[in-house]
Every structure is written in structure tokens, then in C-alpha cells.
C-alpha positions as CSV (number, residue, x, y, z in Angstrom):
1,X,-18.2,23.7,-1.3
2,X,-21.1,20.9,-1.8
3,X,-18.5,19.7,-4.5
4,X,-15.7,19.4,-2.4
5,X,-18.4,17.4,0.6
6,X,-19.3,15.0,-2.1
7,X,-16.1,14.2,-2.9
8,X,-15.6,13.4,0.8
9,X,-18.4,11.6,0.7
10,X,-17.5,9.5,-2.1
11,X,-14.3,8.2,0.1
12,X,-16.6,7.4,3.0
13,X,-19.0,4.9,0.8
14,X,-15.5,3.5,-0.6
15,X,-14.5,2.4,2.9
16,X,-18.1,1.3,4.0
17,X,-18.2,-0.7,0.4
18,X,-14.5,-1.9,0.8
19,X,-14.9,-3.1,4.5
20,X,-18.3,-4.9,3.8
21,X,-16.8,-6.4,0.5
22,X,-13.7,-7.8,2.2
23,X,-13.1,-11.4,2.7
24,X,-12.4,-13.2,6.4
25,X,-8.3,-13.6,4.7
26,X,-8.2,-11.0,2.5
27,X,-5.1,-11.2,-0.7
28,X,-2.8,-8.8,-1.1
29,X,-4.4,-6.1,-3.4
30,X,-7.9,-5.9,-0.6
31,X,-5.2,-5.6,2.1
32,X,-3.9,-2.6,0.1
33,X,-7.0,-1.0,-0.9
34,X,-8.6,-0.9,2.8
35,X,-5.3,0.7,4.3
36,X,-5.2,3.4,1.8
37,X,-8.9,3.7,1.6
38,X,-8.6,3.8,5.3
39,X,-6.0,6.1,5.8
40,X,-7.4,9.0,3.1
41,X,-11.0,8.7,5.6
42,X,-8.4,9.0,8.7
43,X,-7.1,12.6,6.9
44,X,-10.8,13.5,5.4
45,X,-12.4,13.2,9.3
46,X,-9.8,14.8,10.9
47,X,-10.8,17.7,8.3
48,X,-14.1,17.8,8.8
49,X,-13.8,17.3,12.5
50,X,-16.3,20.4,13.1
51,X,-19.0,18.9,11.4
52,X,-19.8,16.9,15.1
53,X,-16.3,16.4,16.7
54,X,-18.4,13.3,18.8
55,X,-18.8,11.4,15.8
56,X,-15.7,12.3,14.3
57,X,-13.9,11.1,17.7
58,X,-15.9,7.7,17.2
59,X,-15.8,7.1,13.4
60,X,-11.6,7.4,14.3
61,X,-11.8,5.5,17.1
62,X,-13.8,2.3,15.3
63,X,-11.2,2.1,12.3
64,X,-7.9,2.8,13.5
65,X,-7.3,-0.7,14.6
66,X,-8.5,-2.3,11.2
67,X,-5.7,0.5,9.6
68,X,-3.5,-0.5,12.2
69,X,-3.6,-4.0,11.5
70,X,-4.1,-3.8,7.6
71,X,-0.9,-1.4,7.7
72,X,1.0,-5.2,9.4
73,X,-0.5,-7.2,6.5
74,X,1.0,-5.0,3.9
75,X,4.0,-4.3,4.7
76,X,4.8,-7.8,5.2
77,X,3.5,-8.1,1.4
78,X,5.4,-5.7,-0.3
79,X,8.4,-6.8,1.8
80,X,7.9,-10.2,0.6
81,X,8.0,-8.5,-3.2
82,X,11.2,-6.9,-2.8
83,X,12.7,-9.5,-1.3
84,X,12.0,-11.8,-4.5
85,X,12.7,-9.1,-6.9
86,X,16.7,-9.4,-5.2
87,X,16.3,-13.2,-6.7
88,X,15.2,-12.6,-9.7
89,X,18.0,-10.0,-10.6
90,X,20.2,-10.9,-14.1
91,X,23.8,-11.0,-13.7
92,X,24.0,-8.2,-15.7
93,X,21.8,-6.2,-12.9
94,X,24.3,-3.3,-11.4
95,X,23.5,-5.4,-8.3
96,X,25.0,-8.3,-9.3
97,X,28.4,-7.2,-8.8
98,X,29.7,-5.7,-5.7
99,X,32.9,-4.2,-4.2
100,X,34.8,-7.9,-2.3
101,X,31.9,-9.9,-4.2
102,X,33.1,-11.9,-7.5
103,X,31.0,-14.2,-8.2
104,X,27.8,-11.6,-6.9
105,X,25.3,-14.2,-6.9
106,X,22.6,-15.1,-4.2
107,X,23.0,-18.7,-2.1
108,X,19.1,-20.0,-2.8
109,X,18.5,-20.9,0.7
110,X,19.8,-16.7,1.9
111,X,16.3,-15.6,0.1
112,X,14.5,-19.0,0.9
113,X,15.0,-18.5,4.7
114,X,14.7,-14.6,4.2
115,X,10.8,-15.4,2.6
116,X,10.1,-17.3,4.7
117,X,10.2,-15.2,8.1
118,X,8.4,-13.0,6.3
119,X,5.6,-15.1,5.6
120,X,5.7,-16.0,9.0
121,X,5.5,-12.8,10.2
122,X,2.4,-12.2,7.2
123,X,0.7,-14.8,8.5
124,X,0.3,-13.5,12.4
125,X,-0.7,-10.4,10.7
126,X,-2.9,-12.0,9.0
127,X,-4.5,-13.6,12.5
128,X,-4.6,-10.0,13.7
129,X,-6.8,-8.7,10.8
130,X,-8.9,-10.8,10.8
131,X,-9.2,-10.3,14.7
132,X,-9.8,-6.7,14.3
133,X,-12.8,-6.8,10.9
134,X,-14.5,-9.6,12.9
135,X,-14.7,-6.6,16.1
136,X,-14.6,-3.7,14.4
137,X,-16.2,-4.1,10.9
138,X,-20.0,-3.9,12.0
139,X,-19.6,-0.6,13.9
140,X,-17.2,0.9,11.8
141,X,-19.6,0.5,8.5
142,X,-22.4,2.4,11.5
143,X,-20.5,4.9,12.2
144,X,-19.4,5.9,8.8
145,X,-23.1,6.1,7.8
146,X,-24.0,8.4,10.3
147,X,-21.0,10.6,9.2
148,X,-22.1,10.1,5.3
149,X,-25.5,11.4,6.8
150,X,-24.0,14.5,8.6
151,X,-21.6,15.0,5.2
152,X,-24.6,15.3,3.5
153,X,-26.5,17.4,5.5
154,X,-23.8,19.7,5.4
155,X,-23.7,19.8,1.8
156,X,-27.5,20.6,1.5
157,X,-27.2,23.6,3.5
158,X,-23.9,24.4,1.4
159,X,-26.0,24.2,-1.8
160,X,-28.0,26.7,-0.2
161,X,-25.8,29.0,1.3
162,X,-25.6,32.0,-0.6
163,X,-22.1,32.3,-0.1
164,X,-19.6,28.6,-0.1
165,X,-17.5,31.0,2.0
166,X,-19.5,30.8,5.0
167,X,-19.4,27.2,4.9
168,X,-18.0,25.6,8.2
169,X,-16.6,22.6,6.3
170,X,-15.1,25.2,3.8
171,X,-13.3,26.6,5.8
172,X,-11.8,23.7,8.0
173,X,-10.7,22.3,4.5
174,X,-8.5,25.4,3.5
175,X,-7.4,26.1,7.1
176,X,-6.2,22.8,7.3
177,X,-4.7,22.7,3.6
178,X,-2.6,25.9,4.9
179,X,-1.5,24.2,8.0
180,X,0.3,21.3,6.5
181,X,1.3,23.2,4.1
182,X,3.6,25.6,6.2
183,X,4.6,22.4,8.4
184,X,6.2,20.8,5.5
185,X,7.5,24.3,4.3
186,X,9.2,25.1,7.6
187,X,10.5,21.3,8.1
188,X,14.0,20.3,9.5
189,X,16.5,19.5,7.1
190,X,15.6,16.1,6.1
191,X,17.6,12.4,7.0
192,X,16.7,9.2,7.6
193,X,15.4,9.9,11.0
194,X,12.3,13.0,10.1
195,X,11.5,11.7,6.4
196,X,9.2,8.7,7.2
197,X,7.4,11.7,9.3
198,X,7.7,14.1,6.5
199,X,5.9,11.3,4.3
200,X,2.9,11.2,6.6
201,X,2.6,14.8,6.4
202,X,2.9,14.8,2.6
203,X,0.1,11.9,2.2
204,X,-2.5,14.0,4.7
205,X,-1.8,17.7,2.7
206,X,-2.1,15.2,-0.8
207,X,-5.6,13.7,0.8
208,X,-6.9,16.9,1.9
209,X,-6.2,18.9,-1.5
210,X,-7.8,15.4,-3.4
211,X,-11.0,17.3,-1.4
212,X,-10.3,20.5,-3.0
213,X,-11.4,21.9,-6.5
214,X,-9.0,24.5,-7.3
215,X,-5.8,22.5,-5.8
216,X,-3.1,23.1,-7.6
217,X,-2.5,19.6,-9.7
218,X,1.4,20.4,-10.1
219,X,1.3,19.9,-6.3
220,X,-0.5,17.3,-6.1
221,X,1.3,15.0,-8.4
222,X,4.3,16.0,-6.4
223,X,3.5,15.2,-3.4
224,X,2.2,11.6,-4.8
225,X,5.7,11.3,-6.1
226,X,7.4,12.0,-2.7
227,X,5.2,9.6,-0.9
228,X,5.7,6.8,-3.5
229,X,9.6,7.7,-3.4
230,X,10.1,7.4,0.4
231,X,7.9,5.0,1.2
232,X,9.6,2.4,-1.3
233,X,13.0,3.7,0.5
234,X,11.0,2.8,4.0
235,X,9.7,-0.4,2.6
236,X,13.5,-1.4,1.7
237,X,14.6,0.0,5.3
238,X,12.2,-2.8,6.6
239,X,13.2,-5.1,4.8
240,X,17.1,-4.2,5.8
241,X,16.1,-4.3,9.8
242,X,14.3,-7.3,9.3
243,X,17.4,-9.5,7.7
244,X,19.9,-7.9,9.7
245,X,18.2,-9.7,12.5
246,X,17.5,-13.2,10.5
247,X,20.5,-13.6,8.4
248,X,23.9,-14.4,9.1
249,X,26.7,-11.9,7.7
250,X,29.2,-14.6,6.6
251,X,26.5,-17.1,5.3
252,X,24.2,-14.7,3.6
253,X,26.5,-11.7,2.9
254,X,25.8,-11.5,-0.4
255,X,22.2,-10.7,0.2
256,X,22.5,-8.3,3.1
257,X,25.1,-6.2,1.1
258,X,22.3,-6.1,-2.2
259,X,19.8,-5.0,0.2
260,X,22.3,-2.3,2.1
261,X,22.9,-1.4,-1.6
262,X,19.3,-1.0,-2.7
263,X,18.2,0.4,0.3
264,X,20.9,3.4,0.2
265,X,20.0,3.9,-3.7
266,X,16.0,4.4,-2.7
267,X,16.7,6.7,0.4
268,X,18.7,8.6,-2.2
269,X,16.2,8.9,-4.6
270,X,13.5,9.4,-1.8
271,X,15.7,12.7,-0.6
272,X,15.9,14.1,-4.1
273,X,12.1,14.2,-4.2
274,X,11.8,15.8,-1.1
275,X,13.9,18.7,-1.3
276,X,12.7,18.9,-4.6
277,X,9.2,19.3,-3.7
278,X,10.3,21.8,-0.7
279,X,12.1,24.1,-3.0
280,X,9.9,24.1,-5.9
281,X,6.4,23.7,-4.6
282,X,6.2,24.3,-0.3
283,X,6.6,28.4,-1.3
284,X,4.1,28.5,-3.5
285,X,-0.3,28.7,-2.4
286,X,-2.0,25.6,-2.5
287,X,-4.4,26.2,-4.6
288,X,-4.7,28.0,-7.8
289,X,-6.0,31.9,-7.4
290,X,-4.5,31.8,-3.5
């Protein structure tokens, strides 16, 4: 068990390093790495949430904002990415070309006006980041030392258990491994409506088996594959909602259609995961000897 605490340990001094390390306008890649660092403490807490459910209630409460926000900054990013990457296709790209379209190529000013909303929208983000580290950093990086102190603690008398079994910690780890486990198991057929949900569940079950030393690796990689598939098809759905809303059909039709197009190809890409990872993986244990 002190194995798997010091592995949760090591993701708390990540976040406390990350969030004292991260610049007043942070680029893209810190945005990235303080949401995800963020969200895998988010999972880890909510695990270890009998440890002292007061400080686990507080630690939550003092970064969910900065997640919140980081999560507004990022998205914007990677939708500013994909949006480009549509620009930069070849004529040869199986994009290029679509049913009505002849010519298949972009207008300039279609992606131009496209970027730049986005980058509108990055920069109020932005504003709101940097609002929420400026209020929140200082008692975040306090509270997640006191919970790397009662991590520790826990991890001494762990050590010194005679059995891991009887480890509170322990057990809230496996308990909540099996939890997720069965909720993804027993999940509704999945559509555009439940997967983005399904993802969530899929990234907690992956954090909380990262804690784990005999998780079944097959599973984990997986379930990293799922969440990379539909959140790419999210990311594109974004992106799709957003220009529907900016762009003009006749004017910048060409564009909307490549991103219905490539948005319709990730989803079903993102639904081939998933069912694959619910028919070959969700029915078996979760860890190696279970």
C-alpha cells in the first residue's frame, strides 16, 4: 500500500510544483499540464477522501476553479490547432474534395475569421486564469501540503501495518477501482449524447489504476486510448458548434462541410474505441490476480 500513497503523493508535489512554477499568462503546453495535473489530483482526493474528508472537501474546493478555468484556456488552444490544421490540408487530402464541392478549397478569410474568434474567446480565458491563480494559487499550494502531510502519514503507518490489507487508503483505492469499473461496464449504449460522460468516467478509473501496482496495463493503455479518441471527436464537436455560430453557410461552406466531415470521421473513430474497450476489457478484473 505505501507504494501505491507515494505514488499519490508524487501527483500532489506535481501540482504544488506546477502551480508555483506557472507564469501570470501561461503558453499553451503549462495550460495543458496544470489541467491534467489538476484533474488526476481531482480523481486521486476523491480516492483518498477517508484519509480526512475536511481536508479533502477543502483541497477540492481551492482548485476546481483554476481546473475550471485552465480547462477554458485549453480548449480554446487545441481548437485553434485544428482549426489551422483544415488550412494547411493538400489538395490531395480526402478532405479536399467533397460531395457539390469542385474546386474543395478553403476562402482564406473562412479560417482567418474562424481563428480569430477563437483567439478572442482564448484571450478572455486567458483574463479568467489568471483571475483564478492570482486567488486561488497561494491556498491551493497550502492545502495540498497539508494533504501531502496526511498522505504521508498514512503511508508510515502502512509501512508498518503488518498487513497492506488493513490499510484504509487500500481499500478506498480498490473499492473505488471496482466502482467505476462496473459503471462503465453496465453503461447505456453509447451516442453522441452519454460519450463525453463515458470519457470522464474512463479518465477517473485510468487515474485511479495509475495509483495501483498490480493494474492490469492492457487496461490501462485502453482506456488512455478511449479518452484520447473521444476527446479529439469532442474537441472537433467544439469546434463545429463554435463555427456553426460565426460562419456563414453560403460564404464559408466549404469550411463548415470539412469540419462536419472531420468531426463525423472522429466520433466514428471515438465509438469504435469505446465499444471496443466495453467488450474486451469492462468484463474482465481490474487488476491482475482479481
Amino acid at each position: 500500500m505505501a507504494e501505491e500513497l507515494e505514488r499519490a503523493r508524487k501527483a500532489l508535489r506535481e501540482l504544488s510544483k506546477t502551480l508555483k512554477s506557472l507564469s501570470t499568462d501561461p503558453p499553451p503546453n503549462e495550460v495543458h499540464k496544470l489541467r491534467t495535473t489538476t484533474r488526476r489530483v481531482e480523481a486521486i482526493v476523491s480516492v483518498l477522501s477517508q484519509l480526512e474528508g475536511k481536508e479533502s472537501r477543502r483541497l477540492l474546493k481551492s482548485i476546481e476553479p483554476v481546473r475550471k478555468a485552465a480547462g477554458g484556456v485549453r480548449e480554446m488552444d487545441v481548437l485553434i490547432v485544428n482549426a489551422r490544421k483544415l488550412a494547411r490540408q493538400s489538395t490531395g487530402d480526402s478532405l479536399t474534395r467533397l460531395p457539390g464541392d469542385s474546386v474543395g478549397r478553403l476562402r482564406d478569410d473562412s479560417v482567418a475569421r474562424l481563428v480569430e474568434q477563437l483567439q478572442i474567446a482564448r484571450q478572455h480565458n486567458a483574463v479568467e486564469l489568471r483571475r483564478a491563480i492570482g486567488r486561488r494559487r497561494d491556498s491551493a499550494r497550502e492545502n495540498l501540503k497539508q494533504y501531502i502531510r496526511l498522505v504521508r502519514a498514512e503511508s508510515v503507518r502502512a509501512k508498518r501495518s503488518a498487513s497492506a490489507n488493513g490499510s484504509a487508503a487500500n481499500d478506498g483505492i480498490h473499492a473505488a477501482a471496482i466502482n467505476v469499473h462496473r459503471e462503465l461496464g453496465e453503461w447505456l449504449p453509447l451516442n453522441a449524447e452519454n460519450i463525453h460522460a463515458f470519457r470522464l468516467k474512463v479518465k477517473a478509473l485510468r487515474y485511479i489504476l495509475q495509483l495501483s501496482a498490480d493494474a492490469n496495463p492492457r487496461l490501462g493503455d485502453a482506456l488512455g486510448n478511449v479518452q484520447r479518441r473521444v476527446g479529439d471527436w469532442h474537441d472537433w464537436h467544439q469546434l463545429q458548434e463554435i463555427a456553426r455560430e460565426i460562419l456563414n453557410q453560403k460564404r464559408d461552406g466549404v469550411l463548415l462541410a470539412r469540419i462536419n466531415q472531420t468531426t463525423a470521421q472522429r466520433f466514428s473513430q471515438a465509438l469504435a474505441a469505446a465499444n471496443a474497450l466495453r467488450g474486451k476489457y469492462l468484463n474482465m478484473p481490474v487488476a491482475h490476480g482479481v
